[in-house]
TIRONU-667661 format. One record per residue (C-alpha): residue number from 0; x, y, z; residue in three letters. Coordinates in Angstrom, 3 decimals. Example, Ala and Ser with C-alpha at 12.3 -4.5 7.8 and 13.67 -1.06 7.14 Angstrom:
REM residues 2
  nr       c1       c2       c3 rest
   0   12.300   -4.500    7.800  ALA
   1   13.670   -1.060    7.140  SER
//
This chain:
REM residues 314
  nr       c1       c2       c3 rest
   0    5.185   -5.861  -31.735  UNK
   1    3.003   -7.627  -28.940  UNK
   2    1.901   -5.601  -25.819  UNK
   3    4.988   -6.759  -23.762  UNK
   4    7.205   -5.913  -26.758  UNK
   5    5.609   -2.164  -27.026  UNK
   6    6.217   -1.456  -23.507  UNK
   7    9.721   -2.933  -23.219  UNK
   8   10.451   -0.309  -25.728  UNK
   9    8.309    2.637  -24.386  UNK
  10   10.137    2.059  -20.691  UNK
  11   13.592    2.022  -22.595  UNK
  12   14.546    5.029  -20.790  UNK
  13   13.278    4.453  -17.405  UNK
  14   14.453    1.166  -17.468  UNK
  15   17.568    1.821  -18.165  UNK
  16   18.056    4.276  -15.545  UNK
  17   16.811    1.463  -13.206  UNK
  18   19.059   -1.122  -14.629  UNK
  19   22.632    1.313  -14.226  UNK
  20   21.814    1.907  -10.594  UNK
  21   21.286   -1.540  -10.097  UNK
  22   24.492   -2.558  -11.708  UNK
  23   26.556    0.257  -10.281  UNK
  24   25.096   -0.410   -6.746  UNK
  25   24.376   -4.111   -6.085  UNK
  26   27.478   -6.510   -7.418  UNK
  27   27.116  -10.406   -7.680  UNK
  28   29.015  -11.929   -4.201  UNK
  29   29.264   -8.547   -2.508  UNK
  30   27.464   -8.189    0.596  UNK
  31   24.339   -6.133    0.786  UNK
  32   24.580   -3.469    3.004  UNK
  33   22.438   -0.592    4.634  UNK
  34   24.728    2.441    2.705  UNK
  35   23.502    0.634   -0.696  UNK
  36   20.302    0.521   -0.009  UNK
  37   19.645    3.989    0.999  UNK
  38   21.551    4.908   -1.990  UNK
  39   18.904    2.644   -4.462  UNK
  40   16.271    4.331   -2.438  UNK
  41   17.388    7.433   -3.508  UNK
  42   17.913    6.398   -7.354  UNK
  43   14.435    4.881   -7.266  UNK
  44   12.865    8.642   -6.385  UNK
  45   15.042    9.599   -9.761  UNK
  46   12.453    7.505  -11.603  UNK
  47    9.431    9.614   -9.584  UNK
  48    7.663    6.823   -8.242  UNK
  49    7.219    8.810   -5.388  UNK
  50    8.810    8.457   -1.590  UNK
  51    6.294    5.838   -0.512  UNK
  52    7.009    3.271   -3.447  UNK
  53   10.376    3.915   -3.402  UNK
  54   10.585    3.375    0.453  UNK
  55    8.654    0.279    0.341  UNK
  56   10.780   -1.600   -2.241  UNK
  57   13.611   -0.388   -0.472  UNK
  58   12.183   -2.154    2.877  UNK
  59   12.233   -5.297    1.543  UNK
  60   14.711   -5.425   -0.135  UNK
  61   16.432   -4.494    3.342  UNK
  62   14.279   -7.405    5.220  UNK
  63   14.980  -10.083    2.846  UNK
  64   18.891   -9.192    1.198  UNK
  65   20.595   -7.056    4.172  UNK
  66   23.695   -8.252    4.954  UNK
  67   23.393  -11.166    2.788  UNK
  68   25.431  -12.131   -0.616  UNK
  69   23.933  -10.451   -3.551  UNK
  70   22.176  -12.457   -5.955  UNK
  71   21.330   -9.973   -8.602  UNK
  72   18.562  -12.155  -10.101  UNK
  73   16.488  -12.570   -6.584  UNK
  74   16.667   -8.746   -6.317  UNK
  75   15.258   -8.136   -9.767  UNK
  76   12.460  -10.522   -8.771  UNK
  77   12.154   -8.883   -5.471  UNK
  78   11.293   -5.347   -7.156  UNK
  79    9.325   -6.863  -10.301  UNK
  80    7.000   -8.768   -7.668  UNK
  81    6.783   -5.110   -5.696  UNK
  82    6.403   -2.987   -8.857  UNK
  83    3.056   -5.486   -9.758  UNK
  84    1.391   -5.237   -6.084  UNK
  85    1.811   -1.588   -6.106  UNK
  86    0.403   -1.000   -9.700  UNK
  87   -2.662   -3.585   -8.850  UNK
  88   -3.072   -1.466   -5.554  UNK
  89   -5.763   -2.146   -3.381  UNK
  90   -8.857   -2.494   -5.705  UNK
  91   -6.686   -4.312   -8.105  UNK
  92   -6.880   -4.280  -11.673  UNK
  93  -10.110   -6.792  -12.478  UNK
  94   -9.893   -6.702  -16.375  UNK
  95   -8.413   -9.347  -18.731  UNK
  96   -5.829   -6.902  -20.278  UNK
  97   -6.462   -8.515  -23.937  UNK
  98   -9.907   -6.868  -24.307  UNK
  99   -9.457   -3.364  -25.186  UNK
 100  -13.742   -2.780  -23.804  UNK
 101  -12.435   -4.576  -20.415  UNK
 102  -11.246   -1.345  -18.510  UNK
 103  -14.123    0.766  -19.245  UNK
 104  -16.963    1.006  -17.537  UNK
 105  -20.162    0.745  -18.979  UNK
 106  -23.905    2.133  -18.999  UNK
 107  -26.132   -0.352  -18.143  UNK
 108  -28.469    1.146  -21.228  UNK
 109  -27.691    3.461  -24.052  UNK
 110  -24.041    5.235  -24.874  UNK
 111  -21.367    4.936  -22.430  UNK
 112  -19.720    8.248  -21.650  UNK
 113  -16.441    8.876  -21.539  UNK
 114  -15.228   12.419  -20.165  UNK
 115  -11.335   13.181  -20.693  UNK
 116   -9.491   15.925  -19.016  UNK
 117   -5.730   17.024  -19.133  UNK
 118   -3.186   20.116  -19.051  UNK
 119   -2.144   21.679  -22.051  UNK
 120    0.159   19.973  -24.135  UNK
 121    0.146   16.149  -22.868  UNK
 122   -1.097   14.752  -25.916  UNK
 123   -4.992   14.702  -25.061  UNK
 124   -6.649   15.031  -28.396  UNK
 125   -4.423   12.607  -29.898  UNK
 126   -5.361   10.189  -26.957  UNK
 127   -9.056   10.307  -27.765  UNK
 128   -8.615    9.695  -31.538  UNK
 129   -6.475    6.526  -30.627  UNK
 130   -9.164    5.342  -27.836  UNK
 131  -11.979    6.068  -30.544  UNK
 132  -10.175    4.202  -32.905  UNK
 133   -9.377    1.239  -30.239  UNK
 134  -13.319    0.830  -29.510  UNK
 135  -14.196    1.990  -33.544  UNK
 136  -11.712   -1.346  -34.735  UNK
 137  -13.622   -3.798  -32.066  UNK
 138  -16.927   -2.954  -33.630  UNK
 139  -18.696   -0.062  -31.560  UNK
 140  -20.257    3.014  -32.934  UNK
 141  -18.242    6.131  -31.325  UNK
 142  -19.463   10.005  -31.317  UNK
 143  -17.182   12.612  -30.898  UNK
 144  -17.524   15.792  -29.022  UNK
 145  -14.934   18.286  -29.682  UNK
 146  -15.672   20.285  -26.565  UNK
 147  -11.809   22.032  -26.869  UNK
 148  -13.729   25.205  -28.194  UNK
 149  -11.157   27.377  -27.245  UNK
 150   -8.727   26.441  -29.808  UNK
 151   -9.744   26.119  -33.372  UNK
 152   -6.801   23.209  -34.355  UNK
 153   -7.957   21.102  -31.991  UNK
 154  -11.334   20.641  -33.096  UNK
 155   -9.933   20.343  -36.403  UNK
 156   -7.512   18.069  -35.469  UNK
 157  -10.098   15.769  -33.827  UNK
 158  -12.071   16.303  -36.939  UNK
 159   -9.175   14.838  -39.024  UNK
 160   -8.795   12.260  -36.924  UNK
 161  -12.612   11.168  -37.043  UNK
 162  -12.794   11.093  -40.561  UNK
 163   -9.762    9.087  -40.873  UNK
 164  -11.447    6.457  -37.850  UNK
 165  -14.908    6.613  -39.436  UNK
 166  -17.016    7.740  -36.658  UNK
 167  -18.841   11.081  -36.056  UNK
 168  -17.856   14.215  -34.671  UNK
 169  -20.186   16.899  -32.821  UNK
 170  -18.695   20.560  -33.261  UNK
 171  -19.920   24.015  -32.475  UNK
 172  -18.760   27.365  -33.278  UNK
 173  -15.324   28.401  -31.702  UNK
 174  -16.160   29.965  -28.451  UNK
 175  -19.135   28.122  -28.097  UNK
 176  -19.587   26.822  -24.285  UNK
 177  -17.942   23.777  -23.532  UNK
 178  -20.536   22.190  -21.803  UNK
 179  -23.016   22.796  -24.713  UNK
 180  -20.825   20.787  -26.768  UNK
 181  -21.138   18.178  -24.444  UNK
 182  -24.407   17.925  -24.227  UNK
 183  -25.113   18.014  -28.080  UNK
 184  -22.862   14.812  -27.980  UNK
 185  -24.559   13.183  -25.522  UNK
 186  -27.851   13.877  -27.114  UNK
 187  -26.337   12.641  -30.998  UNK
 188  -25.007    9.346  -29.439  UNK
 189  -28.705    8.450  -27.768  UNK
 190  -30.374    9.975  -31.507  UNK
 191  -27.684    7.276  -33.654  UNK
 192  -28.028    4.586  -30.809  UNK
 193  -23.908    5.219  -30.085  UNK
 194  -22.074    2.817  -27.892  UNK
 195  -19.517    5.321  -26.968  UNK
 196  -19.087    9.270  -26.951  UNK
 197  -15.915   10.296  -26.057  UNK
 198  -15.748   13.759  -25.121  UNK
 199  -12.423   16.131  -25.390  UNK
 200  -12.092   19.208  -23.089  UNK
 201  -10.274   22.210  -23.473  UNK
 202   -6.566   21.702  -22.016  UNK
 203   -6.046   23.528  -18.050  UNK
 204   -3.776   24.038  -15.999  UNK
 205   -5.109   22.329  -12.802  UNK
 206   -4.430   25.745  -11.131  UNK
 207   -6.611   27.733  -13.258  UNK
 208   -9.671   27.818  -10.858  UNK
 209  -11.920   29.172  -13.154  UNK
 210  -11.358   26.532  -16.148  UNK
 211  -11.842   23.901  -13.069  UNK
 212  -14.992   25.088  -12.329  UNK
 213  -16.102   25.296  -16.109  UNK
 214  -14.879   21.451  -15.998  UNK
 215  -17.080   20.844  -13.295  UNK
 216  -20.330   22.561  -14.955  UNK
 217  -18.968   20.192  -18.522  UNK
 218  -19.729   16.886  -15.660  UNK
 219  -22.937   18.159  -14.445  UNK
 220  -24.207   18.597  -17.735  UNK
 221  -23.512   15.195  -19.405  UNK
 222  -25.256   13.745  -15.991  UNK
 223  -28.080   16.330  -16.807  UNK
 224  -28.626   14.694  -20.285  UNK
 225  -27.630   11.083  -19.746  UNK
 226  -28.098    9.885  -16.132  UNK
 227  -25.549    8.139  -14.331  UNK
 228  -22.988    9.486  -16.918  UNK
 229  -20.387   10.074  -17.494  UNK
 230  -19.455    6.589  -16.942  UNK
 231  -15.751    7.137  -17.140  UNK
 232  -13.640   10.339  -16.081  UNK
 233  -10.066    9.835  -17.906  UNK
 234   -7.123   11.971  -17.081  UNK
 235   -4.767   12.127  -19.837  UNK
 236   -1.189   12.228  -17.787  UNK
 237    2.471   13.393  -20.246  UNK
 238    4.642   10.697  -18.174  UNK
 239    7.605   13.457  -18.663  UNK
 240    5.979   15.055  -15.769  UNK
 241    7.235   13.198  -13.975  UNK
 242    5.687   13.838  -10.313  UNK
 243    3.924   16.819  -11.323  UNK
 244    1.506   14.092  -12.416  UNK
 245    0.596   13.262   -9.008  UNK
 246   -0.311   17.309   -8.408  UNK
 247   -2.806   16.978  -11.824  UNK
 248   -4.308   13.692  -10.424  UNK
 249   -4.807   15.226   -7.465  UNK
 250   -6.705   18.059   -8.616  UNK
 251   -8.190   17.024  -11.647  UNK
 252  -10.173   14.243   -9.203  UNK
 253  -10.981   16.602   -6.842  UNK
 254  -12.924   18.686   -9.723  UNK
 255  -14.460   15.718  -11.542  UNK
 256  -13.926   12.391   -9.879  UNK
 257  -11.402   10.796  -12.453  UNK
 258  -11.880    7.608  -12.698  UNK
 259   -8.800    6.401  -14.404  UNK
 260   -5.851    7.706  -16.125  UNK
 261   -4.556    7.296  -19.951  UNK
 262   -0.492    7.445  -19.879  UNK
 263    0.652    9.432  -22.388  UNK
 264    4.323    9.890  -23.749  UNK
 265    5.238    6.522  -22.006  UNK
 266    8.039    6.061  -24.704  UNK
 267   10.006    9.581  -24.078  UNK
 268   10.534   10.125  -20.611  UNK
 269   12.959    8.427  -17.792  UNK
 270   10.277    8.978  -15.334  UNK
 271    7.649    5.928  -15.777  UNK
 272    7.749    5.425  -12.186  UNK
 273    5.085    8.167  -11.693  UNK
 274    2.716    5.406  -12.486  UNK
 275    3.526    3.635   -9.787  UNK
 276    3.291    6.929   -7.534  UNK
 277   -0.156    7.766   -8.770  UNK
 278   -1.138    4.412   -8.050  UNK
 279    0.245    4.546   -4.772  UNK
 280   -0.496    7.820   -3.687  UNK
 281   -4.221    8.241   -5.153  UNK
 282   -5.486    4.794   -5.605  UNK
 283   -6.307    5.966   -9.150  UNK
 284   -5.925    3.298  -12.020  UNK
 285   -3.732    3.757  -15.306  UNK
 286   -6.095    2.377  -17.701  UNK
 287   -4.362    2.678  -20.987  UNK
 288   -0.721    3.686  -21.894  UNK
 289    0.211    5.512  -25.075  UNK
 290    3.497    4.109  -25.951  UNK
 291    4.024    5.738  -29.619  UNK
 292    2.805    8.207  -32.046  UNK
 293    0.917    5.711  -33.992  UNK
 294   -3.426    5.549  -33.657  UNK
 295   -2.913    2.238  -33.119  UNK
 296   -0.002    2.909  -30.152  UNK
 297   -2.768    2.487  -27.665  UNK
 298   -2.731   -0.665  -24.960  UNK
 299   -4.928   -1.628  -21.594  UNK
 300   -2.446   -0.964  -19.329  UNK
 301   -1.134   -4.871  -17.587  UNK
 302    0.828   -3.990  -14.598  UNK
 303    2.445   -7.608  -14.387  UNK
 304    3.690   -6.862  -18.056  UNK
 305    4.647   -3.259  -16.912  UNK
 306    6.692   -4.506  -13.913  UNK
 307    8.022   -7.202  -16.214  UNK
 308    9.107   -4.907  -19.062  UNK
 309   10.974   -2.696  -16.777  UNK
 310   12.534   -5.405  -14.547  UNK
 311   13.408   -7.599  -17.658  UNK
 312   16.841   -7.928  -19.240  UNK
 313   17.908   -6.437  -22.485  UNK
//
């Protein structure tokens, strides 16, 4: 399937959440009134875009439809053009959406670093063998740092997922610091000339104070051995959070300046409006979306196509 394809069937759920109220609430020839629009405000939130999204599609809706006939096509076009402004937000979304490289930032000289954080459970590791993969596949020579020390199947798992790529892996000793591992990656990826090291982190909860803090040494370390890096800070986000999301953004940011986010679980949640929220609420890019189980279910995130694939019929 193509990008718009993959995402049509990832936001199956949300969409069709979207698409009932819409039906149930807004008939063909009926007059739009206030009553219905407070109650589509109130089924947006159900898709936890958040209050401000939710309000502002509402708004105009109200300033361009109230009190007029319903034409159930202009409304759909009203909230796909919405949905698109509000996931561009205001530094928009620069890259060309077919280059997988095009949402990254990059060093200026040697490896670019790429630092990715997450909560327990939201499908991190599996994330960073499908972005390893993504850049392995477009010709770039990737390092792995498995710097989830605290749990032995992760490092294997990342392990097993670098042989099957064909890139390297970095590992140390279970219980080993954290930011050790991090460095040793850093410091394989200048010795091999790497384009990339991607480096995993032990799952937190963003509560955990102490494992924040141990996050924050993990950053200061990479910068000690490669200046400037890391280049990227990615937040790996379970979209069945739904607006707990925001919460993680929030804090995970505030710990280690994320950069951009990587939307995980895209395809099993009726809550894919939280992209819109995080958008909205921290100004903080979804860069890629996971939208299967697949190491090739990986795609630069296109808001237009995201707005699209839940606004589109079928």
């Amino acid at each position: 399937m193509g990008l718009f394809d993959r995402l049509k069937q990832g936001l199956k759920r949300t969409k069709e959440l979207l698409q009932t109220d819409i039906r149930d609430l807004f008939k063909a020839g009926e007059i739009l009134d206030a009553e219905k629009l407070e109650q589509f405000y109130s089924r947006l939130i159900r898709t936890d875009m958040g209050v401000a999204a939710a309000r502002e599609i509402t708004e105009e809706l109200r300033e361009k439809y109230l009190g007029r006939t319903v034409v159930l096509d202009d409304i759909w076009r009203t909230i796909r053009e919405r949905l698109q402004q509000q996931l561009t937000g205001a530094t928009g979304n620069t890259w060309q959406t077919d280059q997988p490289l095009a949402p990254l930032a990059r060093a200026t000289s040697g490896p670019t670093v790429v630092l990715v954080a997450g909560v327990n459970g939201v499908g991190k590791t599996t994330s960073i063998a499908k972005l390893a993969n993504l850049l392995h596949k477009t010709g770039h020579r990737v390092v792995l740092a498995a710097g989830d020390t605290f749990r032995a199947a992760a490092v294997e798992q990342l392990t097993m997922w670098s042989q099957r790529i064909g890139c390297e892996i970095v590992t140390k000793p279970s219980g080993s610091d954290p930011a050790a591992v991090a460095y040793a990656g850093c410091a394989r990826a200048l010795e091999v000339n790497a384009d990339f090291v991607i480096i995993d982190t032990a799952g937190r909860l963003q509560t955990q104070q102490n494992l924040m803090k141990q996050l924050e040494k993990v950053r200061r370390v990479i910068g000690d051995r490669i200046p400037g890096a890391p280049h990227e800070v990615l937040l790996v986000l379970d979209a069945t959070t739904g607006q707990n999301g925001v919460s993680q953004a929030r804090k995970f940011s505030e710990a280690v300046e994320c950069t951009g986010l990587i939307l995980a679980k895209l395809d099993g949640t009726a809550k894919g409006g939280v992209v819109v929220a995080i958008r909205k609420e921290m100004n903080l890019p979804v860069k890629y979306v996971g939208v299967g189980e697949q190491i090739d279910d990986l795609e630069v995130f296109n808001p237009a196509s995201f707005a699209e694939a839940l606004c589109s019929a079928g």
